[in-house]
Structure formats: structure tokens, C-alpha cells
C-alpha positions in Angstrom: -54.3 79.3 52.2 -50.8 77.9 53.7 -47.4 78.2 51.5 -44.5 76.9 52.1 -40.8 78.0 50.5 -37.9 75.4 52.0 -34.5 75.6 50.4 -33.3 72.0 50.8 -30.2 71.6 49.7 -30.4 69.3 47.5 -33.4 66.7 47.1 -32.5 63.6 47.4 -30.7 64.3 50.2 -33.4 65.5 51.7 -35.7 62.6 50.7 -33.2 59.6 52.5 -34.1 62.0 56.0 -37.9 62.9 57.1 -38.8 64.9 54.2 -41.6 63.6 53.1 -43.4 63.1 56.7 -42.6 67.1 57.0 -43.9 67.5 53.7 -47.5 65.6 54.7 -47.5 67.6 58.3 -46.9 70.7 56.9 -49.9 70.3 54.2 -49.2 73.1 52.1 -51.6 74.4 49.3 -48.7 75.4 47.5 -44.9 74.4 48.7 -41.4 75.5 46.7 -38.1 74.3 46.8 -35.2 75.8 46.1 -32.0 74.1 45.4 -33.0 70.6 44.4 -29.6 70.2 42.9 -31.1 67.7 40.3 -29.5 67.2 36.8 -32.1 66.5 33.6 -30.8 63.3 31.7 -32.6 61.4 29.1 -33.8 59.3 32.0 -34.9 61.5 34.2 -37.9 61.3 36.5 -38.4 63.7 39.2 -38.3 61.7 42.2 -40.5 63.4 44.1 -44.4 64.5 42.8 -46.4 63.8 46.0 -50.1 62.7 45.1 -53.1 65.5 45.1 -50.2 67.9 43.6 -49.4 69.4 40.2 -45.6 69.1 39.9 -43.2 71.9 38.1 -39.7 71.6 37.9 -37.0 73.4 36.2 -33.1 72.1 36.6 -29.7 73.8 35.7 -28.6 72.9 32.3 -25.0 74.5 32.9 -23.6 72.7 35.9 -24.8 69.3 37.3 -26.3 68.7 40.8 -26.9 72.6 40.4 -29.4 75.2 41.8 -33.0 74.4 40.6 -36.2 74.8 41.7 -39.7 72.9 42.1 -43.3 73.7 43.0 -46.0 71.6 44.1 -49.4 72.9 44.3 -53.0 71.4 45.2 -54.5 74.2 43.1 -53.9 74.2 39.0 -52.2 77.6 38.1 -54.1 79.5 35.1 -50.3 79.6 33.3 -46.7 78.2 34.0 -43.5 80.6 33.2 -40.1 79.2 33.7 -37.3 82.1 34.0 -38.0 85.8 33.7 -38.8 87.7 30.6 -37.6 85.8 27.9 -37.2 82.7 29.9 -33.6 84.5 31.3 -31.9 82.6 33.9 -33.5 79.2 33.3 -30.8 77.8 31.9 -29.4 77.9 35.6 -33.1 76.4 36.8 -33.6 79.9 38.9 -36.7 80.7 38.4 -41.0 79.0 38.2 -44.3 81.5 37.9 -47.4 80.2 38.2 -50.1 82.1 38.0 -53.5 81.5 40.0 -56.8 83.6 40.2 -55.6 86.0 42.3 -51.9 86.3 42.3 -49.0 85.3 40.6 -46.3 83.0 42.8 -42.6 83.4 41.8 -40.4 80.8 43.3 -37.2 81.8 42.8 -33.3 80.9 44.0 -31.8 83.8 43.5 -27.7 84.1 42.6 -25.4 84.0 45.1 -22.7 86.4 44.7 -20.1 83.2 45.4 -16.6 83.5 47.2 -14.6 86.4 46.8 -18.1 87.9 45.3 -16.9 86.8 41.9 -20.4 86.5 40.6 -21.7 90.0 42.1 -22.2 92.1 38.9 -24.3 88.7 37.6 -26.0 88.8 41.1 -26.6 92.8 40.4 -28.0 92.2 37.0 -30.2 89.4 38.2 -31.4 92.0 40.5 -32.5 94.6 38.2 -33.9 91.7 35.4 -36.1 90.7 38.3 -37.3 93.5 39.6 -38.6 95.1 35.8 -40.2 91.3 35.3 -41.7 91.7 38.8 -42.7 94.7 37.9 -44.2 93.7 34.5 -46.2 90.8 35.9 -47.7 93.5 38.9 -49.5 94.8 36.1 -52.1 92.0 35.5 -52.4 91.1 39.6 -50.4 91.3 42.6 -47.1 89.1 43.1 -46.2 87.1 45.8 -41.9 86.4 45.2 -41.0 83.7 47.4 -38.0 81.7 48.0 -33.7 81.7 49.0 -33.5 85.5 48.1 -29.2 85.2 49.0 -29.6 88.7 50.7 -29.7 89.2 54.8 -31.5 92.5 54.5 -30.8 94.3 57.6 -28.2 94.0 60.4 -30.9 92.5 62.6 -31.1 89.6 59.3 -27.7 88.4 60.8 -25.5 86.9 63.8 -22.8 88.7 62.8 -22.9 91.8 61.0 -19.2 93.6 61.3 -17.4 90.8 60.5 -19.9 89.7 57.0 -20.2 93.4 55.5 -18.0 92.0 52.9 -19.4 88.7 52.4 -21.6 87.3 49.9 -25.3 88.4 51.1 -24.5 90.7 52.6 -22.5 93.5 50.9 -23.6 96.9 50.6 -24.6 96.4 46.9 -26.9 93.4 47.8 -29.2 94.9 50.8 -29.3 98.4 48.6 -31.1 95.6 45.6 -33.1 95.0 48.3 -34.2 98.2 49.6 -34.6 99.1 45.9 -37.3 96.2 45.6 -39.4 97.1 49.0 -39.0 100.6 47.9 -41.0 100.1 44.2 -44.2 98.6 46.3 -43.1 95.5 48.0 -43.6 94.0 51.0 -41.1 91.8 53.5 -43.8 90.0 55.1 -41.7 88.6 58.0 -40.6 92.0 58.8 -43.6 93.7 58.0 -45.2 92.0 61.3 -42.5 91.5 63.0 -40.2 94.5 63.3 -37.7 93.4 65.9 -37.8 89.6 66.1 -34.6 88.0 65.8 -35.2 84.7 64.0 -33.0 83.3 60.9 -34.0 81.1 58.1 -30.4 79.5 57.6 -27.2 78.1 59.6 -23.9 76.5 58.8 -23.6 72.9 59.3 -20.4 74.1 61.4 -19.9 75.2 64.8 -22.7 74.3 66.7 -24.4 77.2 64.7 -27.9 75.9 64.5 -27.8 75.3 68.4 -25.9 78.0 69.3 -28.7 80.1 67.2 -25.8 81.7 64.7 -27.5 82.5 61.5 -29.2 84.8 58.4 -32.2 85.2 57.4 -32.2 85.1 53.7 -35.4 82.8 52.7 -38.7 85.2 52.2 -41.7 85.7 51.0 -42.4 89.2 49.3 -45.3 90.4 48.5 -47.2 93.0 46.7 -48.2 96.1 48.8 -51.9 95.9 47.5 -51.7 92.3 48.6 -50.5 92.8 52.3 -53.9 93.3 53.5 -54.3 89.2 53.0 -51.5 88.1 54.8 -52.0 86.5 58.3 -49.0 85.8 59.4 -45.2 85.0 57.9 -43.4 82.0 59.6 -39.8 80.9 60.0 -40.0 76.8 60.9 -37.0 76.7 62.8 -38.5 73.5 64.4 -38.0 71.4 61.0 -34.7 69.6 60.0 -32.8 67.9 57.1 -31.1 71.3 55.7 -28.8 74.0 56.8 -32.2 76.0 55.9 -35.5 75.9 57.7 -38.9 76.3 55.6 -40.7 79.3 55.9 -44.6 79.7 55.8 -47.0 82.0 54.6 -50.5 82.1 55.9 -53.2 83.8 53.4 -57.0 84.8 53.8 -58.0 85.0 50.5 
């Protein structure tokens, strides 16, 4: 089985450039987006539903052309959850579970703690409301958490470390939310299997910083440590265009 997670940065955007050709190539069983950007009118249509796929969306209904997520999958999920418990944080279109036979897959775009890290203690609370529903949902079958998790873990997650410690994704507070989730029984499956490999999942649009290699790594796929044992490999697509984020890929043997 072959997932893919691709923060685009807005859909449409994405669509006028070679989306949709990637999208065919890459021939994902399942494939999420994060940040579609896409605002729910009374017209709405969702422009994208590629044949052979069910199609879930959620969109912000606080701020237009805002966050959102969408997954498209060749295989009907058992169930459909939008948010966390409670449906939280759907109102900002954060959050899609579907559940399958033998996992659940959480596509999620997690808060950004914003400029002058104005929305950390939402960011922080996010963190802990994710990790108990994570944690609730563990108890029926193992989890696989995939998508823009807004966090370059380690120093070796980012160009440059000294000069971001303070930055949004990468304060102290952020990477410890982190460590708290791999340290109640998950798994980063990138750095699981790769323990030194210097490779990042996003780049500025300025300075050259996608050719000069100047990035974070802060797309992932998490998984379950009783589901590790299934997981053949955990790709970054640095080769694939149309967003200051590259897809990343997840290779199953289920």
C-alpha cells in the first residue's frame, strides 16, 4: 500500500500547475492534503475528486481561503470522523479520520504557532487534545497520523537551528509536544529508518532556498509502535513541485 501526505498550499493553485499529472504518477491508495485553502459557499463544489477515489473534505468555517484538509482514497474507510473528540478543531478544517480494516489514518494540519508565536498556547492545547484522541482511537487499532505536523523535531529537522530556536516550529515548547508523542508509543517513520539523513519536506519561496537546499522537515507520517513492523520505507519527494512543500510517501506491507 502507497500513501501519500502533500501540503499544497492552497488547491487551486496547485491545480493551474502539474498537479494532477503528479497526482496520476504518484498512484496513491490513499493521498491527503493539507492546506487546500478552500472556503464552503452555498455553491460549492470541490474541484478536485479524481475518478476511482472516495473524496473527504473538511474547510475552515472561521477565516476564508484558510487551512483545510482533503483525502482521497481507492479503498472505502469502515467510518469518517472530521476533528478530534467532539469534532474540536473542525471548525478550522484541521483534522479527517478514516478508519480502514487495519488502521486508522488521521490527516491532520496541525496549528502553527504564527508570528511572534501568538497562537502557541492554542498550538499547546492542540497538542495535548490530539495526543489523548490519538490515544483514545489506539485502543480499537493502531494509528497512522499523517500530514503538516508545524514542528521540525530535531536540530538535524532544520537548516538553521541557532538562529530559529525562537521561531514558530521550532521553539522549545513545540519539539518537547513532540517528544511527548513518540515517547507515549509512536513512531517517526522517516527517522525511524533513517537516523542521520538530512532531507526537508518544506522551503521558502525566497532565497534560492529550495536550490540552495535551506529547509525543515515538518510533514510526517507517525505511526503506531505495534504498527512499525509494516512499514517499508518513509519518503520525502523532493523531486515534485508546485508548493513550498514536497509530498511525502509511505510504503506499507500489509
Amino acid at each position: 500500500m502507497k500513501i501519500i501526505s502533500f501540503n499544497v498550499n492552497g488547491l487551486r493553485a496547485i491545480l493551474s500547475k502539474n498537479f494532477k499529472e503528479d497526482f496520476k504518477a504518484l498512484d496513491a491508495d490513499i493521498f491527503s492534503l493539507n492546506e487546500t485553502k478552500l472556503t464552503t459557499d452555498l455553491v460549492f463544489e470541490f474541484p478536485f475528486q479524481p475518478e476511482g477515489y472516495f473524496t473527504y473534505y473538511t474547510n475552515s468555517e472561521v477565516k476564508k481561503g484558510y487551512s483545510g484538509v482533503a483525502v482521497f482514497t481507492k479503498i472505502k474507510p469502515i467510518s469518517v470522523h472530521y476533528g478530534l473528540l467532539d469534532h474540536k478543531y473542525d471548525e478550522e478544517g484541521r483534522i479527517i479520520t478514516l478508519e480502514f480494516e487495519k488502521f486508522y489514518y488521521v490527516a491532520a494540519y496541525v496549528p502553527n504557532s504564527g508570528d511572534g508565536l501568538k497562537r502557541l498556547d492554542f498550538r499547546m492545547q492542540y497538542e495535548k487534545d490530539a495526543l489523548e484522541y490519538l490515544k483514545y482511537l489506539e485502543k480499537n487499532k493502531p494509528i497512522i497520523y499523517a500530514g503538516d505536523l508545524n514542528v521540525a523535531h530535531e536540530e538535524i529537522d532544520i537548516k538553521n537551528p541557532k538562529t530559529n530556536i525562537h521561531n514558530a516550529g521550532f521553539t522549545i515548547e513545540e519539539r518537547e509536544a513532540f517528544s511527548n508523542l513518540l515517547n507515549n508509543g509512536f513512531i517517526d517513520t522517516f527517522r525511524n529508518l533513517y537516523p542521520t539523513t538530512i532531507k526537508y519536506s518544506w522551503r521558502s519561496y525566497r532565497f534560492n532556498a529550495r536550490k540552495n537546499n535551506a529547509g525543515w522537515r515538518i510533514d510526517y507520517f507517525v505511526v503506531s509502535k505495534n504498527f512499525v513492523s509494516h512499514v517499508k520505507d518513509s519518503k520525502i519527494l523532493n523531486d515534485i513541485y508546485g508548493s513550498d512543500h514536497c509530498p511525502i510517501e509511505l510504503d506499507l506491507d500489509l
